[in-house]
C-alpha positions as CSV (number, residue, x, y, z in Angstrom):
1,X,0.0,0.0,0.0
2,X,1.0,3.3,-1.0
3,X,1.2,6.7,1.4
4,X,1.2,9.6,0.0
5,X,3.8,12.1,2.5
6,X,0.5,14.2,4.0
7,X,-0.8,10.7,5.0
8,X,2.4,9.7,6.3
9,X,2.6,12.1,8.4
10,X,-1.1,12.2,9.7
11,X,-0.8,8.3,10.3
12,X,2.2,9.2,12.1
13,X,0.9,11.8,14.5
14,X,-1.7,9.8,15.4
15,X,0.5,6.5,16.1
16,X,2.1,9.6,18.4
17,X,-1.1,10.0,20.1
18,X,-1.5,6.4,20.5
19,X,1.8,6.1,22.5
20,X,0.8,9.1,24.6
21,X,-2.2,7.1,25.9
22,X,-0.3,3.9,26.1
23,X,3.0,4.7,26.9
24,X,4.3,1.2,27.9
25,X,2.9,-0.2,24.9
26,X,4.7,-0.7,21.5
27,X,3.0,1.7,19.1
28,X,0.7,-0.2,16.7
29,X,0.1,1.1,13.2
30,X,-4.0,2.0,13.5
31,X,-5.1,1.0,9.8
32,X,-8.5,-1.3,8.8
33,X,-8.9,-2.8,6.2
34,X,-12.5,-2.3,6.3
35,X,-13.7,1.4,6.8
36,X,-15.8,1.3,9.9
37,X,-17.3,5.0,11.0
38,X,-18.6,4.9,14.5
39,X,-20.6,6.9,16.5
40,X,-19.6,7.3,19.9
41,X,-21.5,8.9,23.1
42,X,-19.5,9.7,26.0
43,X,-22.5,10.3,28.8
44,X,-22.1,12.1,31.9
45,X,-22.4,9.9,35.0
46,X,-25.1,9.9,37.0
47,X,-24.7,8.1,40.1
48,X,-23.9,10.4,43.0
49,X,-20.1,11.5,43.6
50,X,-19.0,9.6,40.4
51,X,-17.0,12.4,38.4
52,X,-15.3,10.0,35.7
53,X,-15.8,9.8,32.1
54,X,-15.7,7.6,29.7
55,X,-12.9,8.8,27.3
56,X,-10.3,11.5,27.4
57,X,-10.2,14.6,25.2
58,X,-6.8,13.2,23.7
59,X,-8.8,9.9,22.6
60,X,-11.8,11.6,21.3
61,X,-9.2,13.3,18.9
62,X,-7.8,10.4,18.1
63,X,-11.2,9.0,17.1
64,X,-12.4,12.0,15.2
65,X,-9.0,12.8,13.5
66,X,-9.9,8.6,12.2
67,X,-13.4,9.6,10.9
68,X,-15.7,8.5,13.4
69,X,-18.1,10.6,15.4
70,X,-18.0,11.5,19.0
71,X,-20.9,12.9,21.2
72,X,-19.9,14.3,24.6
73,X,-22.2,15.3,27.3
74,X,-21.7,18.8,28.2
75,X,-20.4,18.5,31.8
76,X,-19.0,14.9,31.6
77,X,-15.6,15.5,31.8
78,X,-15.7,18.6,34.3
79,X,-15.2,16.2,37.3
80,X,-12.4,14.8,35.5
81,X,-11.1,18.6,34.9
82,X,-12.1,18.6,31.1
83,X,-14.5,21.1,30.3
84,X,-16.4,21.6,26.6
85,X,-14.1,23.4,25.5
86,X,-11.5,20.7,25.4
87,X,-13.5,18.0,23.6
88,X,-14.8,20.3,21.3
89,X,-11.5,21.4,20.2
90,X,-10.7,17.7,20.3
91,X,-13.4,17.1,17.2
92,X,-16.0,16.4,19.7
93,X,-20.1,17.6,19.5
94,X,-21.3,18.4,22.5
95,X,-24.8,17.6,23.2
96,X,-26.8,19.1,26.1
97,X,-29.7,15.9,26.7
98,X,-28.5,12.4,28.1
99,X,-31.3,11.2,25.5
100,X,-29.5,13.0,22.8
101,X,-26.0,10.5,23.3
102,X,-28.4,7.4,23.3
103,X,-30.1,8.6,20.4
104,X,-26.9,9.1,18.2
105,X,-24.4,6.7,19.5
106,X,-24.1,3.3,18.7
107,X,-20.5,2.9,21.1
108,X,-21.8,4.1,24.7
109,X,-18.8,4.6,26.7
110,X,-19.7,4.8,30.4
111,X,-17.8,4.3,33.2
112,X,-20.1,2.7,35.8
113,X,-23.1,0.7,35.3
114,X,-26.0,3.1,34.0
115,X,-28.7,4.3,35.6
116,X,-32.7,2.6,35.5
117,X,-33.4,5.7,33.0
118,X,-30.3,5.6,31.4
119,X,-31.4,1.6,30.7
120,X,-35.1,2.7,29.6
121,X,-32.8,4.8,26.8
122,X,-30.7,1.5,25.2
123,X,-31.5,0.2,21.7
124,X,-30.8,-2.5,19.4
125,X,-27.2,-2.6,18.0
126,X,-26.1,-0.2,20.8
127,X,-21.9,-1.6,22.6
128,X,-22.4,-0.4,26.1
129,X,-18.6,-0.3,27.4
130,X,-18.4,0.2,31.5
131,X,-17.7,-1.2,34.8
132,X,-20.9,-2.5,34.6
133,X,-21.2,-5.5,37.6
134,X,-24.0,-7.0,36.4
135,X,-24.2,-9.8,38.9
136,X,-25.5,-7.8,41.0
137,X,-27.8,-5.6,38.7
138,X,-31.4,-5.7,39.2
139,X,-33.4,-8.2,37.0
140,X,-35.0,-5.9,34.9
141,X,-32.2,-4.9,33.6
142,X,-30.9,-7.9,32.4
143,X,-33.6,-8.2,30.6
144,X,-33.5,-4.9,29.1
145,X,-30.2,-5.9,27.5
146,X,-31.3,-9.2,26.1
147,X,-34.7,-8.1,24.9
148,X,-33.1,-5.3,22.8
149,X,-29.7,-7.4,21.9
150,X,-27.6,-4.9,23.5
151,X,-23.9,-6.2,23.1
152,X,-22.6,-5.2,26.9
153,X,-18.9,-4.9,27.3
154,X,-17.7,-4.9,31.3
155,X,-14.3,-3.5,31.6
156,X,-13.6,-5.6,34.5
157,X,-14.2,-8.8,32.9
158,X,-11.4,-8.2,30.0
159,X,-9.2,-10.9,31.0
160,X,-6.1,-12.0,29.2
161,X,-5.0,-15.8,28.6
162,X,-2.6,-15.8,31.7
163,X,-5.8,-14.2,33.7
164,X,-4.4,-11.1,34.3
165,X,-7.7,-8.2,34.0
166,X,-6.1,-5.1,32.5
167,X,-8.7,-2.8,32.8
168,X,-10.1,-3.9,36.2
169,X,-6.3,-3.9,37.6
170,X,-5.9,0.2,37.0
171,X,-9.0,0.8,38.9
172,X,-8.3,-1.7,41.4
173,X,-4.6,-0.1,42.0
174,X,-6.3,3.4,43.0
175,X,-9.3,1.7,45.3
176,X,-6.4,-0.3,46.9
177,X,-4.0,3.2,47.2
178,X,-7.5,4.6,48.9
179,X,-8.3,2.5,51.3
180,X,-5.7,2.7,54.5
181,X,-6.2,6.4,54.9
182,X,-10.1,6.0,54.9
183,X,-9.3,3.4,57.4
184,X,-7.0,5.6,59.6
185,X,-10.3,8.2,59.7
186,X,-12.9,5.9,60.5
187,X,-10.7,4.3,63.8
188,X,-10.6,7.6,64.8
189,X,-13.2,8.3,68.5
190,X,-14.6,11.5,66.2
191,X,-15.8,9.2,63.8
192,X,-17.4,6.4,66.2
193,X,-14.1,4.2,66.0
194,X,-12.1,2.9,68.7
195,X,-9.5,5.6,68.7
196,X,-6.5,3.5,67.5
197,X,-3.6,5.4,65.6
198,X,-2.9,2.8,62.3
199,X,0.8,3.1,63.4
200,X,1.0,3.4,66.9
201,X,4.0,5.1,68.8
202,X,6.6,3.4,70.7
203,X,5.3,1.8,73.1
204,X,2.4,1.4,71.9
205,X,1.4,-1.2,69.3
206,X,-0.1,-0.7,66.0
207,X,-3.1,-1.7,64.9
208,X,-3.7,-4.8,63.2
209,X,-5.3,-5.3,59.8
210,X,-6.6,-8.2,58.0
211,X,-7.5,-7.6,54.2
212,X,-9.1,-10.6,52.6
213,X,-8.0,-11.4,48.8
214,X,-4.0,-11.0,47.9
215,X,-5.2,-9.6,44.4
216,X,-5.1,-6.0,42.9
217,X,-6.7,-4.5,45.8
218,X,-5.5,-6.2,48.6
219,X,-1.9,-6.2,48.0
220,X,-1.6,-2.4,47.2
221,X,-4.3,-2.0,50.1
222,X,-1.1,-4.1,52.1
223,X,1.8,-2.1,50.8
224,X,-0.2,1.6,52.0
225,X,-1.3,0.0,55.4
226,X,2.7,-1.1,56.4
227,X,3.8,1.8,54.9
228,X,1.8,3.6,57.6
229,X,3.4,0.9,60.2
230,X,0.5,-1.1,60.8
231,X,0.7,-5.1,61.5
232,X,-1.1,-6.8,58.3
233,X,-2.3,-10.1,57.6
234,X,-3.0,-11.2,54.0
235,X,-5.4,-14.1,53.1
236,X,-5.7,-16.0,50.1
237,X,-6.5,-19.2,49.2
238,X,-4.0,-18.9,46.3
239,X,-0.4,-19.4,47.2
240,X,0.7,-17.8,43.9
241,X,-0.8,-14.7,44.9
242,X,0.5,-15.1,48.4
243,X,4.3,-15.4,47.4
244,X,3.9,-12.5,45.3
245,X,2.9,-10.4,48.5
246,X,5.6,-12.1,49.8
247,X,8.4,-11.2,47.4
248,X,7.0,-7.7,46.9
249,X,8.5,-6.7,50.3
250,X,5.5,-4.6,52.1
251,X,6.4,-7.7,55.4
252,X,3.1,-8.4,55.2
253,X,1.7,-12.1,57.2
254,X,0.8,-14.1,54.3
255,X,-2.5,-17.0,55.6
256,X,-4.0,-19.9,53.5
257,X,-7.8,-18.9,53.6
258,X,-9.3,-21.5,55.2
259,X,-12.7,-21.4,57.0
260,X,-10.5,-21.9,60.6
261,X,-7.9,-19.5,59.6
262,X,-10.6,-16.6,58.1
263,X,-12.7,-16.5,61.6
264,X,-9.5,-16.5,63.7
265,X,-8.1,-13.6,61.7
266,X,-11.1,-11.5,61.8
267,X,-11.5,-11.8,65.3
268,X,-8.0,-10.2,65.9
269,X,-8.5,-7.4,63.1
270,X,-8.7,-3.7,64.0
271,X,-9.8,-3.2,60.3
272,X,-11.0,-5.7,58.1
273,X,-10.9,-5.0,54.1
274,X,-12.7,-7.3,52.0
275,X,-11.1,-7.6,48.5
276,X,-12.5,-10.9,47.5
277,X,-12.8,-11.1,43.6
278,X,-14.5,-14.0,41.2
279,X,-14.1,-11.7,37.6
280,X,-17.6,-11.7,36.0
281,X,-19.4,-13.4,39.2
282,X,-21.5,-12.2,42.3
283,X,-18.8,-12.3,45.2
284,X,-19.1,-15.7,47.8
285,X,-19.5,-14.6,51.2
286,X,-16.6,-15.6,53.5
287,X,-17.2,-13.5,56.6
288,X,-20.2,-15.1,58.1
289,X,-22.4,-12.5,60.6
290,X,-21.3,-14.6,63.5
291,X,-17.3,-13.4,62.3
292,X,-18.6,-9.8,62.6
293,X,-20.2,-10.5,66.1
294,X,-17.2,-11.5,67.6
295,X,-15.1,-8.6,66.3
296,X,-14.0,-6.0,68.7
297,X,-16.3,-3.6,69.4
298,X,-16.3,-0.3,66.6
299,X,-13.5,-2.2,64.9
300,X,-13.9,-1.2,61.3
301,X,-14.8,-3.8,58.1
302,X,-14.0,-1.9,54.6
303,X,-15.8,-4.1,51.8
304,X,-14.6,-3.1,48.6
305,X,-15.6,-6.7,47.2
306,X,-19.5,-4.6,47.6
307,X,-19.1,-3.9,43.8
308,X,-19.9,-7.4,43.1
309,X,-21.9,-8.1,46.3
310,X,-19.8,-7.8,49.3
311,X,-18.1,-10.9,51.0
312,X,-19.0,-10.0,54.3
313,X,-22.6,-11.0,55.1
314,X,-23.3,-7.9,56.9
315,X,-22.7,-5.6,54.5
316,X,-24.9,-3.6,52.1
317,X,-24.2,-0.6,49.5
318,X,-23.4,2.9,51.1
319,X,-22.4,6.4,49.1
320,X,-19.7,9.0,49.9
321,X,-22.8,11.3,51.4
322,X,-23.3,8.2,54.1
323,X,-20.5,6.0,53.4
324,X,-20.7,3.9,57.0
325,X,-23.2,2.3,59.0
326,X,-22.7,0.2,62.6
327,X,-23.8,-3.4,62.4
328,X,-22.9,-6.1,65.2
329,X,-21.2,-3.2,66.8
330,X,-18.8,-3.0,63.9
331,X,-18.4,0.1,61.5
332,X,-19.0,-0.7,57.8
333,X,-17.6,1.2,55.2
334,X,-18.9,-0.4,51.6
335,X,-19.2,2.4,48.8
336,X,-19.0,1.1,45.1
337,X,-17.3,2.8,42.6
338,X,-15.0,4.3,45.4
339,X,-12.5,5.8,42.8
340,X,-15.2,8.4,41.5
341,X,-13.7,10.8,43.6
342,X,-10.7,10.9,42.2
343,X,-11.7,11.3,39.3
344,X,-8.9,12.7,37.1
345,X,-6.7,9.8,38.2
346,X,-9.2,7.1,37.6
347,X,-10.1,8.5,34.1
348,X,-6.0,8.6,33.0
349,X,-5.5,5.5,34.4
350,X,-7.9,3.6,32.8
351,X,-8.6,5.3,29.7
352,X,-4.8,4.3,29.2
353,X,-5.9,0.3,29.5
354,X,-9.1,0.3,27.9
355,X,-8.0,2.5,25.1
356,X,-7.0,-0.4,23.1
357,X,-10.0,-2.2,23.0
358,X,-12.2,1.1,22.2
359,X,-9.8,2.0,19.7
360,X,-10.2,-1.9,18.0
361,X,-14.1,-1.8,18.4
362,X,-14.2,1.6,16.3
363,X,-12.0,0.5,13.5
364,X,-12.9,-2.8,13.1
365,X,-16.6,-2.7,14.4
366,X,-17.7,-5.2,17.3
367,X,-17.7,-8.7,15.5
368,X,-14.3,-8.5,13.8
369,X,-12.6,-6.8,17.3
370,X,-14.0,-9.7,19.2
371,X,-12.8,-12.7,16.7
372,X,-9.3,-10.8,16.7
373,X,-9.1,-10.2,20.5
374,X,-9.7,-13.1,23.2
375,X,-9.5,-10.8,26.4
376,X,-12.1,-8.3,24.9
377,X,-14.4,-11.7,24.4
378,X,-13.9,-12.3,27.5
379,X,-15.3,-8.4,28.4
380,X,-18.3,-9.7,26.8
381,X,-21.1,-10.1,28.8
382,X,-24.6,-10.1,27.0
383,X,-24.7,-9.7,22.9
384,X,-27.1,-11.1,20.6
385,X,-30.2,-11.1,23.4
386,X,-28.1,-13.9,25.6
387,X,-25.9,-14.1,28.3
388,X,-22.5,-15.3,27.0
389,X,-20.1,-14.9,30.2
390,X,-20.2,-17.9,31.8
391,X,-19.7,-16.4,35.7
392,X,-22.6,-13.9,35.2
393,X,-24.9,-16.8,33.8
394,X,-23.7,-19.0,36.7
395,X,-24.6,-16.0,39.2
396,X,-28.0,-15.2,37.3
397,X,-28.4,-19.0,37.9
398,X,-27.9,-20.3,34.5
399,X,-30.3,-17.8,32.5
400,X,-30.3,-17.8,29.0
């Protein structure tokens, strides 16, 4: 194929791009050999204290410097510190009626699950791209997406061949980075805790911390905790995942997660984080309300598995405007979508990692992107009016 020198150097510029918002990947030559034009609606979020968006003003560029479409919002990206301004120099339209993205776009990228009128406004041939958790989504809208054969895409089911979940792992990094000074706040007497100082002083010993789960989440919850000199015990019932805490030097008590070991642990536990993960499926419960019961008195249990369903049996959705509740004499912190408040991060870092697999759907359209790419079938979750992720059937129990 022949380039003529002002294509060269357009193709170029955006392979530039490319890099920019990928910067520890190769950069990729973006060509199809099929011309695909998409349109793509960026909505705001809706859900309280959720200031993401679903694509940066550098990859609506990107997209609209390639030919496809882009409809933004207006207000979508000023959590995120993007205003109007910036995607509409970046090629974007921006439209002023959540109805208005659903009515043009055929690529919806969201960032969390949308809302029961956001549903109401999906149609045939609409890709819905989020962290959508629909395990734990109400009935009805399961059904919305296989009555109108929406193809869902949940960013924290794109899982490569060696299991690793790229997408997932960014956001999962930031909730982890969140969580120990959350915890340091809600021990503290002002807040109902038990008035324990994470790190103690000399002479005085720390407090002791149990995080369930040795993935994303736990482990970077483990290396902020010790940094803060707190005692921490990691459980897993993977001993993979368990030498890797090991080896990544945070001195962190590594515990097979056995039934015996769990209670024992949680009964010691100043704070308890549940970061228990089964990609795609409703999260088991492994702290039982008799655990909680025998916890000391305003201890604190952080469920940050409560995206998929919690894993302790006590707990139950909360938001940042009443993000705790006491039950069994034990303070519960369990917001979802706990990186929405740091928004700017959250949106870099995992525009970055799902970049590639927006970029491949908009080139290529759905069907070829998912026969080229086995970790974005895995992200597949509903197309053709069925369920085709095998955990969220299993959790739906095995609806079709």
């Amino acid at each position: 194929m022949m380039l003529s020198s002002s294509g060269l150097t357009r193709r170029t510029n955006l392979e530039i791009q490319f890099q920019l918002l990928c910067p520890s990947d190769p950069i990729q030559p973006l060509h199809s050999t099929r011309r695909i034009h998409m349109d793509i609606g960026i909505p705001k979020q809706k859900r309280p204290f959720d200031y993401r968006i679903g694509l940066t003003p550098m990859g609506v560029k990107i997209l609209t410097d390639l030919g496809h479409r882009c409809y933004v919002e207006s207000g979508a990206g000023q959590g995120s510190g993007f205003d109007d301004e910036r995607y509409r120099q970046a090629g974007a339209q921006i439209v002023y009626a959540t109805e208005e993205i659903y009515g043009r776009g055929q690529l919806i990228l969201s960032v969390s699950r949308p809302t029961p009128a956001e549903f109401e406004l999906l149609q045939e041939g609409h890709i819905l791209c989020g962290f959508l958790h629909l395990a734990v989504s109400h009935p009805a809208k399961i059904e919305i997406l296989l009555e109108r054969q929406v193809a869902a895409i949940a960013y924290e089911t794109i899982q490569t061949a060696d299991g690793h979940l790229p997408v997932l792992s960014v956001a999962s990094q930031i909730a982890g980075r969140m969580i120990a000074p959350i915890a340091a706040q809600l021990l503290q007497n002002n807040s109902g805790g038990h008035g324990i100082l994470l790190g103690g002083v000399p002479g005085v010993p720390p407090a002791n911390v149990v995080i369930l789960g040795a993935g994303m989440v736990g482990s970077n919850a483990a290396k902020m905790f010790k940094a803060m000199g707190t005692t921490v015990y990691v459980l897993d019932t993977d001993l993979h995942k368990l030498q890797q805490v090991e080896e990544s030097g945070c001195n962190a008590h590594t515990i097979v997660a056995y039934d015996f070991n769990i209670a024992k642990a949680v009964q010691r536990a100043d704070v308890l984080v549940g970061a228990v993960l089964i990609p795609g499926a409703r999260t088991p419960i492994v702290v039982t309300r008799e655990m909680v019961r025998a916890m000391k008195p305003r201890s604190v249990i952080m469920d940050i598995s409560i995206d998929q369903g919690g894993c302790v049996e006590t707990s139950h959705p909360t938001t940042y405007q009443s993000p705790t509740y006491i039950e069994e004499g034990v303070i519960h912190y369990c917001v979802p979508n706990m990186t929405g408040v740091v928004a700017r991060t959250m949106t870099h870092a995992f525009n970055n990692a799902a970049w590639p697999y927006i970029l491949k759907i908009a080139e290529q359209g759905l069907e070829r992107a998912l026969a080229d790419d086995p970790a974005l079938r895995h992200g597949l979750n509903t197309h053709d009016g069925q369920i085709v992720h095998p955990a969220l059937r299993e959790s739906l129990g095995g609806a079709a």
